[in-house]
PyMOL CGO cylinders between C-alpha atoms (Angstrom):
from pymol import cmd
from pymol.cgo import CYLINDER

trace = [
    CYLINDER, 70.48, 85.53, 183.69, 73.94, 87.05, 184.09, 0.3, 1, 1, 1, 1, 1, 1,
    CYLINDER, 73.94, 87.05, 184.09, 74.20, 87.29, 187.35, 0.3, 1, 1, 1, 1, 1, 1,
    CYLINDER, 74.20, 87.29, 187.35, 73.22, 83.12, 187.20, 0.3, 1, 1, 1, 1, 1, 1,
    CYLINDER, 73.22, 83.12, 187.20, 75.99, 82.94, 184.44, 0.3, 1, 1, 1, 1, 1, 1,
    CYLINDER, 75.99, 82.94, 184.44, 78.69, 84.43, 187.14, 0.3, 1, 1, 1, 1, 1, 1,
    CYLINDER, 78.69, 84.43, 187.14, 77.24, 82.72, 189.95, 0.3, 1, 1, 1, 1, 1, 1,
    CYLINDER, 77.24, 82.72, 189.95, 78.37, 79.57, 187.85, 0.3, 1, 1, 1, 1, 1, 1,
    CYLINDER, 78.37, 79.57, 187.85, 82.09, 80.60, 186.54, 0.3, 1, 1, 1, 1, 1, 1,
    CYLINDER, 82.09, 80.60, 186.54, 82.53, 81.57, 190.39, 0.3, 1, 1, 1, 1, 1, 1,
    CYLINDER, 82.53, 81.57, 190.39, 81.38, 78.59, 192.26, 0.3, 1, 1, 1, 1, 1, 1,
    CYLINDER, 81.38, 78.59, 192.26, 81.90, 76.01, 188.60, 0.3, 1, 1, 1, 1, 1, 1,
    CYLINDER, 81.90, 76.01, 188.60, 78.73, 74.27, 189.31, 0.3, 1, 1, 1, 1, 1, 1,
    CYLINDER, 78.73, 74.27, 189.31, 77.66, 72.77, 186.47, 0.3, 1, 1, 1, 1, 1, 1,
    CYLINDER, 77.66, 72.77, 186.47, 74.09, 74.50, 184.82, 0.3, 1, 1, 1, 1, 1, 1,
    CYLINDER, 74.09, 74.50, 184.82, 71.86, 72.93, 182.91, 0.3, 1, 1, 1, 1, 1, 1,
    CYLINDER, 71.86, 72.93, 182.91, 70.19, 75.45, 180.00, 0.3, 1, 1, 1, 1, 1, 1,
    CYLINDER, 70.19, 75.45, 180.00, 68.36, 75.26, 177.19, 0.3, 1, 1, 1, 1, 1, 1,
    CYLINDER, 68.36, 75.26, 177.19, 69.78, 76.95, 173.99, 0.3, 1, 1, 1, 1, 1, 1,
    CYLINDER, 69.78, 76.95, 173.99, 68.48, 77.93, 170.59, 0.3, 1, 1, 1, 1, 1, 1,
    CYLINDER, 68.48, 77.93, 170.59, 71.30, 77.29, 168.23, 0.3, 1, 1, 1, 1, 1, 1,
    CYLINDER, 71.30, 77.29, 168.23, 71.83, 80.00, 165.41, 0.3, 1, 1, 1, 1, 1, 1,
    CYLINDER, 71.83, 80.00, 165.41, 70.08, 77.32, 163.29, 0.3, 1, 1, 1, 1, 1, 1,
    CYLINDER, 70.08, 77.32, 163.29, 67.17, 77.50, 165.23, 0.3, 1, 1, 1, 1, 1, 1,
    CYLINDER, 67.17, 77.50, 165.23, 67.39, 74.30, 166.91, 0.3, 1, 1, 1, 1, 1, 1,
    CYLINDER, 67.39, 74.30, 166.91, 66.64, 73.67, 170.68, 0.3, 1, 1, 1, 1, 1, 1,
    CYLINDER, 66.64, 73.67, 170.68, 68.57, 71.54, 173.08, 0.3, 1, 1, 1, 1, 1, 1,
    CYLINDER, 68.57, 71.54, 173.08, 69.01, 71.21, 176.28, 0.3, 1, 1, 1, 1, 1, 1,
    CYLINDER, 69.01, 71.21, 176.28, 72.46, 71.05, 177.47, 0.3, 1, 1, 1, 1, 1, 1,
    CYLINDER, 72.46, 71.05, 177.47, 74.63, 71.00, 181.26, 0.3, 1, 1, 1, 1, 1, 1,
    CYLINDER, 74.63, 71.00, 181.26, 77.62, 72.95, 181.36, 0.3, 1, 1, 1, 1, 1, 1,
    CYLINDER, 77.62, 72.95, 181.36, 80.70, 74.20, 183.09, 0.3, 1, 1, 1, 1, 1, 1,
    CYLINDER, 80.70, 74.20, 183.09, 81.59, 78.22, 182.84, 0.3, 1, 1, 1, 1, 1, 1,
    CYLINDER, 81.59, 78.22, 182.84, 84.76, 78.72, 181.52, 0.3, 1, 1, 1, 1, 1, 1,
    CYLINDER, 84.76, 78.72, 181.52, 84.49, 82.45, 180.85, 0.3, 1, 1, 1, 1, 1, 1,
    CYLINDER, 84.49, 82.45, 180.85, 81.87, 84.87, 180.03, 0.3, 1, 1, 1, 1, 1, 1,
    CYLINDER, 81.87, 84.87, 180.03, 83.02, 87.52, 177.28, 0.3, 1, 1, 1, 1, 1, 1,
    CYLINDER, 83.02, 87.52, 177.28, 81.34, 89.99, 174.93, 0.3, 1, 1, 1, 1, 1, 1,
    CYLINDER, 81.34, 89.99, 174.93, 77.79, 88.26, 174.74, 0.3, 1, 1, 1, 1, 1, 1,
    CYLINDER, 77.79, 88.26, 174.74, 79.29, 84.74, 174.51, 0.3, 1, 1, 1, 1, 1, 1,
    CYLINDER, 79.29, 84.74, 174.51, 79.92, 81.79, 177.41, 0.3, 1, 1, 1, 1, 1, 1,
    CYLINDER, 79.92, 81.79, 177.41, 82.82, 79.30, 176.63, 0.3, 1, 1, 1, 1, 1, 1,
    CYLINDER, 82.82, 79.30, 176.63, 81.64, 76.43, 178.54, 0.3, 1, 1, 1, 1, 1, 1,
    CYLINDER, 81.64, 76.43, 178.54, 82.69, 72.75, 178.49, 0.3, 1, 1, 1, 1, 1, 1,
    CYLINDER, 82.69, 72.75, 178.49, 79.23, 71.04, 177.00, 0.3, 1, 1, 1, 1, 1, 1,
    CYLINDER, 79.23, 71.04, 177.00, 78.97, 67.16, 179.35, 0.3, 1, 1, 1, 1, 1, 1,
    CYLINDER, 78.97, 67.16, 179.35, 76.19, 66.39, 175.90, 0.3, 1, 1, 1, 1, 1, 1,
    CYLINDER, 76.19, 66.39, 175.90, 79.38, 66.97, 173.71, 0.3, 1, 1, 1, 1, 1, 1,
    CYLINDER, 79.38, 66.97, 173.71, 82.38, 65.98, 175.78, 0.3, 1, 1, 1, 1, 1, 1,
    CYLINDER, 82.38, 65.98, 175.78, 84.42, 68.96, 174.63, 0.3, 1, 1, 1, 1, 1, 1,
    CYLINDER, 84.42, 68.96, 174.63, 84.27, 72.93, 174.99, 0.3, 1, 1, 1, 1, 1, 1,
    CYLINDER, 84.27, 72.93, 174.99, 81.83, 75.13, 173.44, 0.3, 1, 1, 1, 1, 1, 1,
    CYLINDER, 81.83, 75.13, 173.44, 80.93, 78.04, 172.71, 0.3, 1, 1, 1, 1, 1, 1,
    CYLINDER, 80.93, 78.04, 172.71, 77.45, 79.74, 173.29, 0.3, 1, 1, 1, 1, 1, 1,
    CYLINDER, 77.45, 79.74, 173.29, 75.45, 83.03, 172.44, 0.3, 1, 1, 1, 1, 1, 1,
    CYLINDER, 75.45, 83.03, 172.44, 74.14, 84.38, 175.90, 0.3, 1, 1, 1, 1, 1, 1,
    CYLINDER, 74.14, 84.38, 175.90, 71.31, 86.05, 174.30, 0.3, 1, 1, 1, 1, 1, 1,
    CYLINDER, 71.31, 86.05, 174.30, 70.48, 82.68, 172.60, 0.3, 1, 1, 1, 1, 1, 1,
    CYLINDER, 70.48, 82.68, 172.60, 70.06, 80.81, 176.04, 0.3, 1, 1, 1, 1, 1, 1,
    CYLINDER, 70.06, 80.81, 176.04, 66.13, 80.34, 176.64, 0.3, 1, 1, 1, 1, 1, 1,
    CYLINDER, 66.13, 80.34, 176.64, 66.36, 79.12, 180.24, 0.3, 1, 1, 1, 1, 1, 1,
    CYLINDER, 66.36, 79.12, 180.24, 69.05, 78.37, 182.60, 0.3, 1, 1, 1, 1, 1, 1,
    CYLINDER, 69.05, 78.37, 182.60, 69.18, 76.80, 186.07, 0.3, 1, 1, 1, 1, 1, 1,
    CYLINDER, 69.18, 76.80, 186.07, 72.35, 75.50, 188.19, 0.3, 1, 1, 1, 1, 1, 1,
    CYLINDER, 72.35, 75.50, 188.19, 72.36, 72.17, 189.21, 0.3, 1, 1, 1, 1, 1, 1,
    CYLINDER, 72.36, 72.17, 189.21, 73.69, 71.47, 192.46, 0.3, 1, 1, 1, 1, 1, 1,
    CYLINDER, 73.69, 71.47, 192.46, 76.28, 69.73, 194.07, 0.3, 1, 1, 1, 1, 1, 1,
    CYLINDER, 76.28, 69.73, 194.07, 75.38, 66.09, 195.29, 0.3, 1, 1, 1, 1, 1, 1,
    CYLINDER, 75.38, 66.09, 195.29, 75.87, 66.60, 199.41, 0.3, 1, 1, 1, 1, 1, 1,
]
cmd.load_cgo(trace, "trace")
C-alpha cells in the first residue's frame, strides 16, 4: 500500500480508494497525494472539492487511476 501511496505523490495521478472513516463509515473516494506523513495522507478529495486528510491504516483498498492517453 505504501509503496502505491508514493507511487502517487511522485507521478500525482489521481487514486481512487476506499476509506473507513474513524466513524466507521465507508466511502469510496479519488484523490491527489499531497504528502504522506506519520501514518496520515493529505490529499485533495475530487468527492469533496477541497483537501483532506486521511488515516493510512484506515484505507481498505486503493488503486491509481490512470491518465487518459
Amino acid at each position: 500500500m505504501k509503496t502505491m501511496l508514493l507511487k502517487n505523490l511522485e507521478e500525482g495521478a489521481p487514486l481512487e480508494i476506499i476509506y473507513l472513516s474513524d466513524k466507521e463509515k465507508i466511502s469510496q473516494r479519488r484523490i491527489s497525494i499531497i504528502a504522506i506523513k506519520d501514518g496520515y495522507i493529505q490529499a485533495f478529495c475530487f468527492l469533496r472539492h477541497t483537501k483532506r486528510t486521511f488515516k493510512i491504516s484506515n484505507i481498505l483498498s486503493a488503486r491509481l487511476i490512470p491518465f487518459p492517453s
